[in-house]
C-alpha positions in Angstrom: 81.3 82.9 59.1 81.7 82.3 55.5 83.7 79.6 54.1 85.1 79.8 50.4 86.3 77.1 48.0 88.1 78.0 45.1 88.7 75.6 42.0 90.2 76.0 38.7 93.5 77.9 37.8 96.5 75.9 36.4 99.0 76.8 33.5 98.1 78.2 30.0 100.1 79.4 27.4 99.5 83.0 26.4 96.6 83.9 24.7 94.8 81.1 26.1 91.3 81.0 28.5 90.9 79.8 32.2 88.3 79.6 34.3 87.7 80.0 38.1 85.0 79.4 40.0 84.5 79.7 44.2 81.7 78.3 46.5 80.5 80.0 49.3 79.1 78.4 52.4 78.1 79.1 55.6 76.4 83.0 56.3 75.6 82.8 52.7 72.7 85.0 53.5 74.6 87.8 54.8 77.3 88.1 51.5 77.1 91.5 49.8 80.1 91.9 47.3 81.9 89.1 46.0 85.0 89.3 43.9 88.4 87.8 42.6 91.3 89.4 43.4 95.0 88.3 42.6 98.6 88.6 43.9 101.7 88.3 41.8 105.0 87.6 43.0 106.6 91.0 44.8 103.4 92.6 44.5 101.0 93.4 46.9 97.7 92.1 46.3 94.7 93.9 44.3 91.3 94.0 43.0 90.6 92.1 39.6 86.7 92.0 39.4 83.9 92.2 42.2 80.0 91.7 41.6 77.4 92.9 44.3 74.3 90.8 44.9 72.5 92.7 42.5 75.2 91.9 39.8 77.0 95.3 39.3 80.3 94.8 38.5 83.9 96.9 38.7 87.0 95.5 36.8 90.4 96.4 37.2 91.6 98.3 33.8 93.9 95.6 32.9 91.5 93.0 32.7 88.1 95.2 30.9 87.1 93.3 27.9 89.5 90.3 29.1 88.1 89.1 31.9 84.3 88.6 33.3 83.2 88.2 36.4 79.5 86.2 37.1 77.6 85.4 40.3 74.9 82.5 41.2 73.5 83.9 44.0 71.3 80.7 44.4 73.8 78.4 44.7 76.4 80.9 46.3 79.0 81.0 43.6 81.2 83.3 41.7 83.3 82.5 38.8 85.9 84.5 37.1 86.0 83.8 33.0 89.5 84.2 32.0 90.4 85.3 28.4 93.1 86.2 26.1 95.7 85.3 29.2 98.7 87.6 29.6 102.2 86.2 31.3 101.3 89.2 33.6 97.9 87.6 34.6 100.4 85.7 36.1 99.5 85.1 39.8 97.4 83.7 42.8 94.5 84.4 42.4 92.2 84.7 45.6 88.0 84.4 45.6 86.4 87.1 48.3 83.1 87.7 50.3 81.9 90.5 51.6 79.7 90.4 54.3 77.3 93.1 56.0 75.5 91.9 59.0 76.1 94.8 61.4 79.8 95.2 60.7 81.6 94.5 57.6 83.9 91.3 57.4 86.0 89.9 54.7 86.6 86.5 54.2 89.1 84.7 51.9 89.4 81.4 49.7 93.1 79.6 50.2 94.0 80.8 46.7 94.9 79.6 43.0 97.8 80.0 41.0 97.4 80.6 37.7 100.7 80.4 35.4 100.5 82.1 31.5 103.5 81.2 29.9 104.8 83.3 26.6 
């Protein structure tokens, strides 16, 4: 079992920086791929950013060169760096663990809205 812990998030006018940050605890030991990923209103949910263990990273294409995604694998956090906001980075935003340990599990933080306004 892995708990997450999501701060950050809020509202920031357009071209404007936030930044996110989760906390992991629990299984720590067994997390393999940690990520953000975000859902706007009427849409379905999807990937933003996601860093293994070993720090390799995978953006979604609207976000590359806006957004960056950094682990602490020491103190079992992830943090998404926010920059040059869009009104359509407009949504909650949702930390995520991976973890292996004979099957594959997913866990989820409670979520963060974040609001650009244009």
């Amino acid at each position: 079992q892995v708990q997450l812990v999501e701060s950050g998030g809020g509202l920031v006018q357009a071209g404007g920086s936030l930044r996110l940050s989760c906390a992991a605890s629990g299984s720590t030991s067994s997390i393999y791929n940690m990520g953000w990923y975000s859902r706007a209103p009427g849409k379905q949910r999807e990937m933003v950013a996601v860093i293994s263990r070993e720090g390799n990273t995978n953006y979604a294409s609207s976000v590359k060169g806006r957004f960056t995604i950094s682990r602490d694998n020491a103190k079992n956090t992830v943090s998404l760096q926010m920059n040059s906001l869009k009104p359509e980075d407009t949504a909650v935003y949702y930390c995520n663990a991976v973890l292996v340990a004979g099957s594959v599990q997913h866990y989820w933080g409670q979520g963060t809205q974040v609001t650009v306004s244009s």
